[in-house]
LUMGUZA-520752 format. One record per residue: x, y, z of N, C-alpha, C in turn. Coordinates in steps of 0.05 Angstrom, whole numbers, plus 32768, in hexadecimal, padded with zeros to 4 digits. Layout:
<rs>
XYZXYZXYZ;...
</rs>
This chain:
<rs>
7BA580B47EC17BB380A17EAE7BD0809E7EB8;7BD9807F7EBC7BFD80807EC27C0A80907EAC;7C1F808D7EB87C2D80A37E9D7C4480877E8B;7C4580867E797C4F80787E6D7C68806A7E76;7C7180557E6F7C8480417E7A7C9F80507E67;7CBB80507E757CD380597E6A7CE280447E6E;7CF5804B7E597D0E80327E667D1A803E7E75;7D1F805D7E827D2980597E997D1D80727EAB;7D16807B7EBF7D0480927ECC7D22809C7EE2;7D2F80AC7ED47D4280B67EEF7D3080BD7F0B;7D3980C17F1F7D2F80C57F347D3980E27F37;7D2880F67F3C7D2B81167F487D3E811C7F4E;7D4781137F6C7D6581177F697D72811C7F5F;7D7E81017F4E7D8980FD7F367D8B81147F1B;7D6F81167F1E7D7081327F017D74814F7F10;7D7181507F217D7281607F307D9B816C7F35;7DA281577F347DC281577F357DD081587F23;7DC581487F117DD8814A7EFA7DDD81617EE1;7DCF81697EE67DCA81847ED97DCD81807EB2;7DE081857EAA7DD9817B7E837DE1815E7E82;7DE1814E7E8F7DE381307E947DCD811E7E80;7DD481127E737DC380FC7E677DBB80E67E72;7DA180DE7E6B7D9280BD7E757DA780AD7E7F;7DBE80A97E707DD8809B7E6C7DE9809B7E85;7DE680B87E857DF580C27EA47DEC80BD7EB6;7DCA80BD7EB57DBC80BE7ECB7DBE809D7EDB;7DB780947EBE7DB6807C7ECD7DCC80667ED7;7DE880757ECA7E0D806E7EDB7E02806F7EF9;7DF9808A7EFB7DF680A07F167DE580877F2C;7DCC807F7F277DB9806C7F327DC380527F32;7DD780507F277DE080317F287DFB80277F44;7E0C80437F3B7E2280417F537E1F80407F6A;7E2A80307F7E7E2B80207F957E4A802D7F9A;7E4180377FBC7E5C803C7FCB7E6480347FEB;7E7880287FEA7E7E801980087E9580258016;7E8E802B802E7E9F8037803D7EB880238044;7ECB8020803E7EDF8006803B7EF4800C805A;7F05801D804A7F208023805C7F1A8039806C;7F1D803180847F19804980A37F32805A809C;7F2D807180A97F39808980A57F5D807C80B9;7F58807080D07F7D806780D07F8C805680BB;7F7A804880A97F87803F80907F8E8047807A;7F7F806380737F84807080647F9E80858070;7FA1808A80847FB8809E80967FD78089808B;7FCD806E80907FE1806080967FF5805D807D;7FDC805B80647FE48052804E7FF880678048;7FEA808780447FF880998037801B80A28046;8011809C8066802E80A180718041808F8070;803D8076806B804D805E805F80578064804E;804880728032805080758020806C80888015;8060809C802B807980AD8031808A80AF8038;808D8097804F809F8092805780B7807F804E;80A88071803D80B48063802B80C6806B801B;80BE807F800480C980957FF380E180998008;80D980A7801C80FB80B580288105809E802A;810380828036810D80738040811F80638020;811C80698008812280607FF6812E80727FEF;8133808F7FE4814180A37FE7815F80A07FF3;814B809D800A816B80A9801F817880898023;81728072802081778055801A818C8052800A;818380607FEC8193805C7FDA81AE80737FD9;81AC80877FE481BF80907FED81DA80878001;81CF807A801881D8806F802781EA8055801D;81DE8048801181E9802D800281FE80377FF2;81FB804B7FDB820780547FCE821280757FCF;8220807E7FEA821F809C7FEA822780A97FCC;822280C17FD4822280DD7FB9824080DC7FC2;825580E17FA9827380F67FAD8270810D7FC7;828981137FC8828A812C7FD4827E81377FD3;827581507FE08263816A7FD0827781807FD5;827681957FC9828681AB7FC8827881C37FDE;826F81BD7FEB825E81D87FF9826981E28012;828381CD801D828881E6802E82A581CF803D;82B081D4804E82CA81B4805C82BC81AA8067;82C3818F806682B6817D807182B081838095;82BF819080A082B0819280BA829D81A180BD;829281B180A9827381C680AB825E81B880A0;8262819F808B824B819D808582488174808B;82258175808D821F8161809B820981578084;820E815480688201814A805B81F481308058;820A8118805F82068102806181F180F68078;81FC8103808D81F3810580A781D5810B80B1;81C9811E809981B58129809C81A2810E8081;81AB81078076819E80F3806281A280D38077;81AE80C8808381AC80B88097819F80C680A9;819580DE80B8817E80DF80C8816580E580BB;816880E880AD814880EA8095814180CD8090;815880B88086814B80A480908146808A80AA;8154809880B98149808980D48131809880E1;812580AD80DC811080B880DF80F580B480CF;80FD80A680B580EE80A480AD80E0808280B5;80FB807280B880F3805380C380E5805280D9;80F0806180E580D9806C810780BF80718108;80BC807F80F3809A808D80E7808F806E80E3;809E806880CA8095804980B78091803880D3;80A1802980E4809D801780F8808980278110;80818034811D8068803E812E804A803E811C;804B804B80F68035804680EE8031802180EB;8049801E80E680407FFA80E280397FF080FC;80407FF3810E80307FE9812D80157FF88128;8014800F81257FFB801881277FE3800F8112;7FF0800580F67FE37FF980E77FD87FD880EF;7FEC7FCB81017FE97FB0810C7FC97FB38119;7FD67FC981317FBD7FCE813D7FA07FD38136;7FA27FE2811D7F837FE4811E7F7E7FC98108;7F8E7FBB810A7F827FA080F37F6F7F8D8103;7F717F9681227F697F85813C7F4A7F9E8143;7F497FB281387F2E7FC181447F2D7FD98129;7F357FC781117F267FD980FE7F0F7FC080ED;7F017FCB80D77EF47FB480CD7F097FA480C4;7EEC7F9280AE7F047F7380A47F117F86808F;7F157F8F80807F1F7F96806F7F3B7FA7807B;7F3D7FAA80947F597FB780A27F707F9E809B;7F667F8180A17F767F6D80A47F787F5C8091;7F757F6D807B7F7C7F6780637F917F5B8053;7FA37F6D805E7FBE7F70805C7FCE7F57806E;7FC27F5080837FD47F3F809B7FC97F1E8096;7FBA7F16808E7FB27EFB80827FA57EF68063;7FA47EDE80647FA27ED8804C7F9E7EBA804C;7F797EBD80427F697EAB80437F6D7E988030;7F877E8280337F937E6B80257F857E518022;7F707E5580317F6F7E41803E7F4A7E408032;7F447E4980237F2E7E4C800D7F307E497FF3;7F207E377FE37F287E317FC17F1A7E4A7FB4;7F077E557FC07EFC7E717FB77F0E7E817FB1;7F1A7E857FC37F2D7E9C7FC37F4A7E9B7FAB;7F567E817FA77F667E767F967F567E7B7F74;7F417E6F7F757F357E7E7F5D7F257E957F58;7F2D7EA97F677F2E7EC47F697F4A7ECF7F5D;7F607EC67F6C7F727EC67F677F827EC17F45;7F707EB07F407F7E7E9C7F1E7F707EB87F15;7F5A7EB97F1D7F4A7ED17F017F537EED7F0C;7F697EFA7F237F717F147F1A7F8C7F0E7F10;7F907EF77F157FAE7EED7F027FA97EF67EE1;7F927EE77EDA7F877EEE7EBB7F857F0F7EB8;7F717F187ECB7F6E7F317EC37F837F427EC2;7F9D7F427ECE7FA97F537ECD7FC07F4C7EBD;7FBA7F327EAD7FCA7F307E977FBC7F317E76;7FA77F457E807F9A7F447E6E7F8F7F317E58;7F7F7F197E6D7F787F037E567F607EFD7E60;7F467F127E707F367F0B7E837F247F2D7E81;7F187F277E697F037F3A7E647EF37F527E78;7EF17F447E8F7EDC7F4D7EA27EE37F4C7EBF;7EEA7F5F7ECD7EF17F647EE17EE57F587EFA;7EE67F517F117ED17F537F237ED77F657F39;7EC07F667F4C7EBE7F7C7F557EC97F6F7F7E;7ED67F827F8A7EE17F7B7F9C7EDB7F957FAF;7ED17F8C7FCA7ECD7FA37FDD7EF27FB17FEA;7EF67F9C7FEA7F137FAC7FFA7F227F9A7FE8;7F437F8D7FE97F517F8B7FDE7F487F6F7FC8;7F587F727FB07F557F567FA07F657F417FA5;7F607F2A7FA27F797F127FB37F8E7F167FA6;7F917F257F967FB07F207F847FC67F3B7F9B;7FAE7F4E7F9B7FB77F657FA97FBD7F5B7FBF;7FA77F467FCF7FB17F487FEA7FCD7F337FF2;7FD47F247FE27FF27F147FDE80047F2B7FD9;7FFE7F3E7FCA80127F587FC980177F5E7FE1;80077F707FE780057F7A800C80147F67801F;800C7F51801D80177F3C8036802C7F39802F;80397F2F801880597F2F801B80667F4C8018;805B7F64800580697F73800B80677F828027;80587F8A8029804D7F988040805C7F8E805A;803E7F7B806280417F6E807880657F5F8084;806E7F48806F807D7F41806580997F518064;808F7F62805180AB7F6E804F80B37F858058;809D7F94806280A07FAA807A80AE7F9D809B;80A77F8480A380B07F7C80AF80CF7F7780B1;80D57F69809680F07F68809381037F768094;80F37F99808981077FB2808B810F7FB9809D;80F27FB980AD80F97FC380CE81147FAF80D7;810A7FA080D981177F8A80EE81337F9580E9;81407F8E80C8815D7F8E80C481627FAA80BB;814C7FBD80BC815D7FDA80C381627FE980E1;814F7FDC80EF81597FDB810C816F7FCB8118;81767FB38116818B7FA2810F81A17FB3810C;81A97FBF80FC81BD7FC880EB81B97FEB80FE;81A87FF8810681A58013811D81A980078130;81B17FF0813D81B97FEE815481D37FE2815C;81D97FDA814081FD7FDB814782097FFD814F;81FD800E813D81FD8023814681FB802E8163;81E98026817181E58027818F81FA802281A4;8200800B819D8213800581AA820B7FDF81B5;821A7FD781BD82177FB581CA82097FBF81E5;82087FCF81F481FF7FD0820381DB7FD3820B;81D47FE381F381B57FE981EC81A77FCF81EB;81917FCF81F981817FBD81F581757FBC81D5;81757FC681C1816D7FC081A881867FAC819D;81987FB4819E81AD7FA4819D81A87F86819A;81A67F8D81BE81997F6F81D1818A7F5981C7;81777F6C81B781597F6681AD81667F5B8193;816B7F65817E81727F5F816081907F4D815F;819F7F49817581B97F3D817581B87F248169;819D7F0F816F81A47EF58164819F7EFB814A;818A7F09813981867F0B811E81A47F128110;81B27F2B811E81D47F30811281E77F16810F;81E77F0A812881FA7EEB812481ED7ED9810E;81D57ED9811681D17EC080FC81CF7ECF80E6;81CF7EEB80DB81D97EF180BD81FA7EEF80B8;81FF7EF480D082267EF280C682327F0E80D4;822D7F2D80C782347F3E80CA82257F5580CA;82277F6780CE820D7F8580C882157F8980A7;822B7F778092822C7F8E807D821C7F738068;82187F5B806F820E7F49806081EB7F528066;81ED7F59808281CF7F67808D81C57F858077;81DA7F8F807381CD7FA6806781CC7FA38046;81DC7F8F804181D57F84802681BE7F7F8017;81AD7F6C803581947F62802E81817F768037;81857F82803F816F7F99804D81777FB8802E;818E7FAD802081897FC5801081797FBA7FEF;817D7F9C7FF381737F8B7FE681517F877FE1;814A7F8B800081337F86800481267FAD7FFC;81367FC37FFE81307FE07FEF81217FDD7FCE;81307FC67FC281237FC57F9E81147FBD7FA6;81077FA97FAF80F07F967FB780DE7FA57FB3;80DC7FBA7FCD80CE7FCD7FD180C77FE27FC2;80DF7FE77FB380DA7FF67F9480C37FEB7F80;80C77FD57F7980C17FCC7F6780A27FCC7F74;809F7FC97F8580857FB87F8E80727FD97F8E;80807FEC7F90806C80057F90806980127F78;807D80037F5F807F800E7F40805D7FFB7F39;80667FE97F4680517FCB7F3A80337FD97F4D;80327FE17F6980217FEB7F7580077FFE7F6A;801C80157F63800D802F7F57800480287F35;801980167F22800980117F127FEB7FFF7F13;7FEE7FEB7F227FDA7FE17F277FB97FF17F30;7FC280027F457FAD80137F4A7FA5802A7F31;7FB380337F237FA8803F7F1A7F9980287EFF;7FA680217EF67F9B800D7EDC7F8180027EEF;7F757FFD7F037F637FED7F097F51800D7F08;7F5680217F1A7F3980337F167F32803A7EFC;7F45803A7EDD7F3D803A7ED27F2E80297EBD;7F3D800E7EC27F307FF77EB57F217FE77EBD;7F117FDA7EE17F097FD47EF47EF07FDC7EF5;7EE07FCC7F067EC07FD37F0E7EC57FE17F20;7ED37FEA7F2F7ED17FFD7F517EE980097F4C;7EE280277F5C7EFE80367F617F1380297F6D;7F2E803C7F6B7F46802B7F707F51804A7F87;7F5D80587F7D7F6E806B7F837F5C80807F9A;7F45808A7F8C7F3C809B7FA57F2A808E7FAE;7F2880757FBD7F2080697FD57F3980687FE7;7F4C80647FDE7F6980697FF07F69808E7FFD;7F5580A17FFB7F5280B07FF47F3D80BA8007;7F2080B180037F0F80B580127F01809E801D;7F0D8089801A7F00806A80287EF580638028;7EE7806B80097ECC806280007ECA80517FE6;7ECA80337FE77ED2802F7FC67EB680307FB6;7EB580397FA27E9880397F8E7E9C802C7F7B;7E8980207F737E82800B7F5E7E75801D7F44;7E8680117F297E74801E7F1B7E6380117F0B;7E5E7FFD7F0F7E3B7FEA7F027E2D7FD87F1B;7E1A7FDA7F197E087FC67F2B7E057FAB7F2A;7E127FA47F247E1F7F867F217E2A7F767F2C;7E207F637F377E2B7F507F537E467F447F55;7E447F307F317E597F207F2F7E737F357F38;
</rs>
């Protein structure tokens, strides 16, 4: 005799794993879908960007605005300042070799590497993708959808800040390290016409300390975003940046 019809038959496994888990659980468990998204140099890239950033905003805002004196010893023993301007030219150095190195694998990682570096304008799909994470994240748009790698609203983030405005830093914080050098250095050489057509290195470091909030803001606006989506969202947010795996949590196409 068959054995009677259920509304739902976990699979062995399944009961097997979950141990005091309910039907309920079981069947979350049988439904979730997971995609291997972000390669392990994008995940390297992200977190050391990130870090680098931090110092680079740190020791930025110091620089723009130094600390008083400090009392710790005459000024010819101690090298405080000195040591916060090489914390952050070391840290722009890190930031500019991962960003080449991030260019690079956008050319021999999957599509989802080049995420960040275009932006498919040139599609009405994608624009009304766009209108509805506009809604969603102004909360007037019930129902999330579900996205393998970035959402179009995210990836206009990325491209101007990122792409965009990582570019910008470099350029006019190198700009501004090679008056330092001297006229003679080929970086100099290199960044000289960008210095004439701003005017001076101090209208240069204006906009380059200008372009520091930008970057503020955009990682206040960043991290809230990611976290509000793993918890309100169909797919993880935070630990796929993590282990490069995004999971879905309903079986649901739309």
């Amino acid at each position: 005799m068959n054995a009677p019809e259920t509304e739902f038959q976990p699979s062995r496994e399944a009961d097997l794993l979950t141990g005091d888990a309910t039907d309920a659980d079981r069947a979350t468990m049988e439904r979730r879908t997971s995609v291997y998204v972000y390669e392990a140099p994008v995940r390297l890239w992200h977190w050391l960007n990130a870090a680098s950033i931090l110092v680079l905003i740190v020791t930025g805002y110091f620089i723009g605005s130094p600390p008083p004196t400090m009392e710790i010893s005459e000024a010819t023993h101690q090298f405080v300042f000195g040591y916060i301007r090489f914390a952050h030219f070391a840290a722009a150095m890190i930031m500019t070799v991962g960003f080449f190195g991030r260019i690079y694998w956008a050319f021999v990682g999957n599509s989802h590497a080049r995420q960040m570096f275009m932006l498919p304008i040139h599609r009405r799909d994608w624009w009304v993708e766009v209108w509805h994470e506009i809604h969603w994240y102004a909360f007037l748009e019930r129902t999330p959808k579900k996205y393998v790698g970035h959402n179009p609203l995210a990836q206009i983030a990325m491209f101007f800040f990122m792409t965009v405005g990582l570019t910008f830093m470099i350029v006019t914080g190198f700009a501004m390290y090679a008056e330092g050098l001297g006229r003679d250095s080929w970086l100099y050489t290199l960044l000289d016409p960008l210095i004439a057509a701003v005017g001076n290195t101090l209208v240069l470091h204006q906009i380059h300390h200008l372009g520091m909030w930008f970057i503020v803001i955009f990682m206040m606006i960043h991290i809230y975003a990611a976290v509000r989506e793993d918890i309100m969202s169909r797919q993880s947010m935070v630990s796929t940046m993590i282990s490069g795996t995004r999971t879905f949590k309903d079986d649901r196409v739309d």
